[in-house]
N, C-alpha and C positions, 0 to 999 in steps of 0.2 A: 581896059581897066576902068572900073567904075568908084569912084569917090561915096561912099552911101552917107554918109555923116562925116563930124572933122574925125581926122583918126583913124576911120574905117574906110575898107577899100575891098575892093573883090575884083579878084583876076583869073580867067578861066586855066590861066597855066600856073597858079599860085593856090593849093589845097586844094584841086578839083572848084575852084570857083567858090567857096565858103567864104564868109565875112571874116575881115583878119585886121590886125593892127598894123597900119599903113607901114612901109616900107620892112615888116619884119615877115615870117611865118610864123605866127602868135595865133592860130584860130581865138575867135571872140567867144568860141561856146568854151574854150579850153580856161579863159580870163572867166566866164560867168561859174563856172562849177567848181572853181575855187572860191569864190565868191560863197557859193550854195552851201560849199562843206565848212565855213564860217574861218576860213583865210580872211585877215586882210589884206589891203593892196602892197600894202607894205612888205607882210610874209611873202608872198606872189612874188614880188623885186628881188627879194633878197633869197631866199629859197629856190624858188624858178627860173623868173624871167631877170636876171641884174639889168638888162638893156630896156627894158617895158618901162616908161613910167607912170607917176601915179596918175600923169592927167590921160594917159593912153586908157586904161584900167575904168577911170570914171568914163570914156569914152564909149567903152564898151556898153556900160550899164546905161549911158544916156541912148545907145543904137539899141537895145536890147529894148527900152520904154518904146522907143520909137515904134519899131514890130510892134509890140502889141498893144498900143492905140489904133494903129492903122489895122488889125485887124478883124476880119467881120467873121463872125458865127453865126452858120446858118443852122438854129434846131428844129431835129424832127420829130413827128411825132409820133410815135411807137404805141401800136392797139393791142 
């Protein structure tokens, strides 16, 4: 098991290894697409997750920055 950020953890026998909310099965992409469809953390708790909390949730979105800083894009160039 791997710790990626506070919060986030990945374990090859926990979602097929996907980034999730440390000690639950919460995938992080499941926390960002509610986020996306204009949830807040708050609906997410109280609708979804009651065990997730809001610093788990901001968790997500600080591992989610994380990815894509550390991200590199390689463009080609197309004739």
């Amino acid at each position: 098991m791997a710790k990626l950020a506070e919060r986030i953890e990945v374990d090859g026998k926990i979602l097929h290894g996907k980034p999730h909310i440390a000690g639950t099965r919460v995938p992080v992409s499941i926390i960002l697409g509610f986020l996306a469809d204009g949830l807040t953390p708050e609906q997410i708790i109280k609708e979804h997750y009651p065990h997730v909390s809001r610093e788990d949730i901001l968790a997500c979105i600080r591992y989610a920055k994380q990815v894509v800083e550390e991200e590199e894009i390689h463009l080609l160039e197309v004739s």
